[in-house]
Residue, then its C-alpha position, 0 to 999 in steps of 0.5 A: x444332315x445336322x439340326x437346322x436353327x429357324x431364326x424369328x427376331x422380334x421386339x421380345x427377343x429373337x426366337x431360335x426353333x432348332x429342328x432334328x437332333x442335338x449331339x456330340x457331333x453337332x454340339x459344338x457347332x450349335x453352341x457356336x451358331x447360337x452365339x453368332x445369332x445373339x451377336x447379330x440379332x440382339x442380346x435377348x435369345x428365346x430357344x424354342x427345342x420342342x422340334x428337337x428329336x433326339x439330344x444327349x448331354x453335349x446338347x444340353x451342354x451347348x444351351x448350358x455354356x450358351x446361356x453362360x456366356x450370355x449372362x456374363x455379357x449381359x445378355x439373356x437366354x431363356x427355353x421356352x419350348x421343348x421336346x418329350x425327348x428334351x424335357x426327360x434330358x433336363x430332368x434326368x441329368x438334374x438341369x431343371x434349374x439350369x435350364x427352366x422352360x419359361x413362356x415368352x412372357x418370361x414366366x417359368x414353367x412348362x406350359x400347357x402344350x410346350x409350343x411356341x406360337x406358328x412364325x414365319x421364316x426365310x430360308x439361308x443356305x450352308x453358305x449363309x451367302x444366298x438367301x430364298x425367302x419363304x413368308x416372311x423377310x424377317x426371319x432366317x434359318x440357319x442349316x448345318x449340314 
């Protein structure tokens, strides 16, 4: 089973939690469903990695051209939340200045814990076509499987 994106849109932005593992072979589709998030839910994308147990360099290069593609459209993408695993990935591949880890508020830094307040979500199946809500209706998960 791949990563699943829980979806929280906000008056901030739209918070993006990714849960699992990011790599080479889910990459691709990741960068594609971040992509597909920004266009319906709005031009401000926060990612929230900090359930994120495992990611290899594909991983980070999908944030990396996800955010690129936001900033040529004028759009914005910001890390706020990552994982032990995620944060040693950043640092080890030399992508502190790619991909800072900024607060909600935009701040940059790491912050105390590295997560994100509790948000509610419903639930959309692979199909994306039935949809079993869980909290709140304001929320969707998205699971690539």
């Amino acid at each position: 089973m791949g990563p699943t994106l829980c979806v929280c849109p906000g008056g901030s932005g739209t918070i993006v939690r990714i849960e699992g593992e990011i790599d080479v072979c889910v990459a691709d589709r990741v960068q594609q469903l971040l992509l597909r998030i920004m266009h319906m839910h709005g031009p401000r994308l926060q990612l929230d990695l900090s359930a994120v147990s495992f990611i290899d360099c594909a991983g980070l290069r999908a944030a990396m051209l996800t955010l690129r593609h936001a900033e040529l459209h004028g759009w914005s993408m910001h890390l706020i939340a990552a994982s032990a695993m995620t944060r040693k990935m950043i640092t080890l591949t030399g992508m502190e200045g790619v991909l800072p880890i900024r607060d909600q508020d935009g701040d940059s830094g790491t912050g105390a814990s590295g997560e994100p307040e509790h948000l509610d979500y419903y639930m959309i199946d692979p199909s994306w076509i039935q949809c079993t809500r869980r909290r709140s209706p304001r929320a969707v998960t998205y699971r690539d499987e």
